[in-house]
C-alpha positions in Angstrom: 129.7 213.3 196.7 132.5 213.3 199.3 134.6 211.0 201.1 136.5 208.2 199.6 135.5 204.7 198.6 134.1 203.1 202.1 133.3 205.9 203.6 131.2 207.9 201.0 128.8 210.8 201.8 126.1 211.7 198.8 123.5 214.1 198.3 120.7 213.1 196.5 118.2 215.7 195.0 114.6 215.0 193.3 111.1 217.5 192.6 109.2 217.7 195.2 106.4 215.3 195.1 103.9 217.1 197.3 102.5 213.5 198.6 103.7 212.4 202.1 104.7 208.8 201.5 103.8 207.9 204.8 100.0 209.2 204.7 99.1 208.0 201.3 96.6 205.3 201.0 97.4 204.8 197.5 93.3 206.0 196.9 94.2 207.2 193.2 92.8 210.7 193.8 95.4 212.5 193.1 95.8 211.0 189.7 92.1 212.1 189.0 92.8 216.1 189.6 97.0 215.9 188.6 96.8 218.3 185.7 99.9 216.8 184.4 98.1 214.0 183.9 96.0 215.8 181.1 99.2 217.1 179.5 98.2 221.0 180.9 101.1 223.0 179.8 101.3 226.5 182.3 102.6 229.3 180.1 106.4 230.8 181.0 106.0 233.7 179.6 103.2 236.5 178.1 101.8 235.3 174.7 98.8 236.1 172.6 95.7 234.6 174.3 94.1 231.2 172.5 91.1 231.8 170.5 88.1 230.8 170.8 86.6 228.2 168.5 83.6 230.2 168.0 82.7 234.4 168.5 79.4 233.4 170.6 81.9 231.1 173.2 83.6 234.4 174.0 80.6 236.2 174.4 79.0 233.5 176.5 82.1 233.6 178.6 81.9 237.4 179.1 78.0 236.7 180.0 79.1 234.6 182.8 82.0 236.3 184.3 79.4 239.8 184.2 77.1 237.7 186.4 79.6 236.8 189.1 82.2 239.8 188.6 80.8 241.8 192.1 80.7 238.7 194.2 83.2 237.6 196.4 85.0 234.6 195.9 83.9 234.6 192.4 86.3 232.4 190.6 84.4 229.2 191.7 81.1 230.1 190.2 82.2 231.6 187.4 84.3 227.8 186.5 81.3 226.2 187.7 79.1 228.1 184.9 81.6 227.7 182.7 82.0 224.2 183.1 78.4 223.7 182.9 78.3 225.7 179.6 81.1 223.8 177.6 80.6 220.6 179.5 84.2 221.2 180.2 87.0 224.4 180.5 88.3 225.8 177.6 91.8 226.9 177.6 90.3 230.0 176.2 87.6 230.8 178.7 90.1 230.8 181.3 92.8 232.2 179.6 89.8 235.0 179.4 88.8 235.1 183.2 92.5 235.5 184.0 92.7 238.6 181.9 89.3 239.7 183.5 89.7 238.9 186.8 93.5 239.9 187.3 94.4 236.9 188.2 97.5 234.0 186.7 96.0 231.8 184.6 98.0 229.1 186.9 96.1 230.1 189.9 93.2 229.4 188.0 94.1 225.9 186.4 95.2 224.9 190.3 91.3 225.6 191.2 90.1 224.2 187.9 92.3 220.2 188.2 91.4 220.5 191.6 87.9 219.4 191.6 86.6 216.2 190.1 83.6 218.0 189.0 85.9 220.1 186.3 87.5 218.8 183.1 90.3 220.0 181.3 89.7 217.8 178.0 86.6 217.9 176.5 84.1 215.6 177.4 80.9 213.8 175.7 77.3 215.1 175.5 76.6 212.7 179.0 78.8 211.8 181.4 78.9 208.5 182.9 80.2 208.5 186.7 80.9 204.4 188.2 81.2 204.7 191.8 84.5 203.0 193.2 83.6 203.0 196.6 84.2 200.6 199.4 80.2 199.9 199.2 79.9 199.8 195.6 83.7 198.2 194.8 82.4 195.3 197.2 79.3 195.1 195.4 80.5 194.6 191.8 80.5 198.2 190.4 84.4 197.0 189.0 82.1 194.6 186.5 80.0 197.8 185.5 83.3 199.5 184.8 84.0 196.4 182.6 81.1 196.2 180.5 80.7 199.9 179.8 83.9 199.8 178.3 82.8 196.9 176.1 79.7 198.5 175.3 81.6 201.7 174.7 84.4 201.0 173.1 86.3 203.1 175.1 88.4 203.1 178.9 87.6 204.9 182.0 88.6 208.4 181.5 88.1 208.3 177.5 85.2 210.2 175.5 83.5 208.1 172.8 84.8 209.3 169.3 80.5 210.9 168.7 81.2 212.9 172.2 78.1 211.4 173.2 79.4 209.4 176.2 82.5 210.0 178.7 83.2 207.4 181.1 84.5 208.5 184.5 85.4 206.6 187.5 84.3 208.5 191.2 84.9 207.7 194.8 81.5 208.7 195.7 77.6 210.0 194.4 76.6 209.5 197.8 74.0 207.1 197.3 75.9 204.0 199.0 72.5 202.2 199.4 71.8 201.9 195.9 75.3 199.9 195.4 76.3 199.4 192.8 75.7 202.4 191.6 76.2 204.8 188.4 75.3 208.5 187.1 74.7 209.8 183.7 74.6 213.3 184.2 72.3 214.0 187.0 70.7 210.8 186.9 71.6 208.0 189.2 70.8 204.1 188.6 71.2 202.0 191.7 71.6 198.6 192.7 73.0 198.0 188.8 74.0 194.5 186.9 76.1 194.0 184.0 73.0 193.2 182.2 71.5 196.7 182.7 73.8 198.7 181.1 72.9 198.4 177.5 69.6 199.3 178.2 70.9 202.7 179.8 73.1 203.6 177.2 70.7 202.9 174.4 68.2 205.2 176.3 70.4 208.1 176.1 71.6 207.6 172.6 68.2 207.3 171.2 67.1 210.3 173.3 70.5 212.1 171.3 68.9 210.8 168.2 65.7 212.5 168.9 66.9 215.6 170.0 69.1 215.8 166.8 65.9 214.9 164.5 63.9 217.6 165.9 66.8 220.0 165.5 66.8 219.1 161.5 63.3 219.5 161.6 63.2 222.9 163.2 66.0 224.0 160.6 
């Protein structure tokens, strides 16, 4: 600060925001990829590389980066395999793919809370997509939102505590004819209503139920 009272001349500094006031739309997308958001801490310095929860994880891993290690521009497909693995990124795998593929493991997160279709948190056995979008927002998909949460016990970006169901809120599925619309993994359910929704979650958790009989059974 200089000058005297009257005729006062201050700097003011802040962080950088990286959004241009004047362009945002106020869409919320940002908040969807900020890996802030989902409390990602960036290493400052060299430490001893997390474990993995279990010895076939890290082998799976290694599996997947093999597969992709010759191609170019492999970092996407390897995430994308990896994400489709886990059903979400480990701190581990890519803690591993940096070591493998020379490259900082903040590089890495930048790519990985980039894209909607990657999670950072771990996410349930099906995930539930709501489109937000103009055609669906007009056409009620906010009440969808509602009563899966009811029916869930859970918000928007929240896992049920079984990690059967994760709740996620989209801009798009691309299926604006069907609006309202929702997808549980890759299955999409147009033209929804409130009252439908019980119905489709009870489908998937008896299909869980099923799946986990059979898997005693086997044993």
């Amino acid at each position: 600060m200089n000058g005297k009272p009257g005729n006062l001349e201050i700097i003011i500094e802040k962080q950088a925001r990286f959004v241009d006031p004047a362009k945002c739309t106020g869409c919320g997308t940002c908040l969807d990829v900020c890996p802030i958001r989902y409390e990602v801490q960036l290493p400052e310095e060299k430490r001893a590389r997390a474990a993995f929860s279990e010895a076939t994880d890290e082998a799976a891993v290694t599996d997947i980066i093999a597969r992709h290690r010759e191609r170019r521009g492999n970092l996407l497909p390897i995430l994308l395999d990896i994400n489709r693995h886990f059903n979400w990124l480990p701190r581990p795998s890519l803690e591993l793919v940096s070591d493998e593929l020379q490259l900082p493991l903040a590089e890495i997160l930048r790519v990985a809370s980039f894209y909607n279709a990657f999670s950072l948190v771990p996410r349930g056995k099906h995930i539930i997509n709501v489109c937000l979008g103009t055609g669906c927002f007009v056409k009620g998909s906010p009440r969808l939102i509602d009563t899966l949460e009811r029916e869930l016990g859970i918000k928007h970006g929240e896992t049920t505590e079984d990690m059967l169901f994760t709740l996620e809120v989209v801009r798009c599925i691309g299926c604006c004819a069907l609006a309202p619309a929702m997808r549980v993994g890759e299955d999409t359910f147009g033209r929804l209503t409130p009252r439908m929704i019980p119905k489709i979650l009870k489908s998937y958790a008896e299909s869980y139920g099923q799946e986990d009989a059979e898997g005693e059974a086997a044993g």
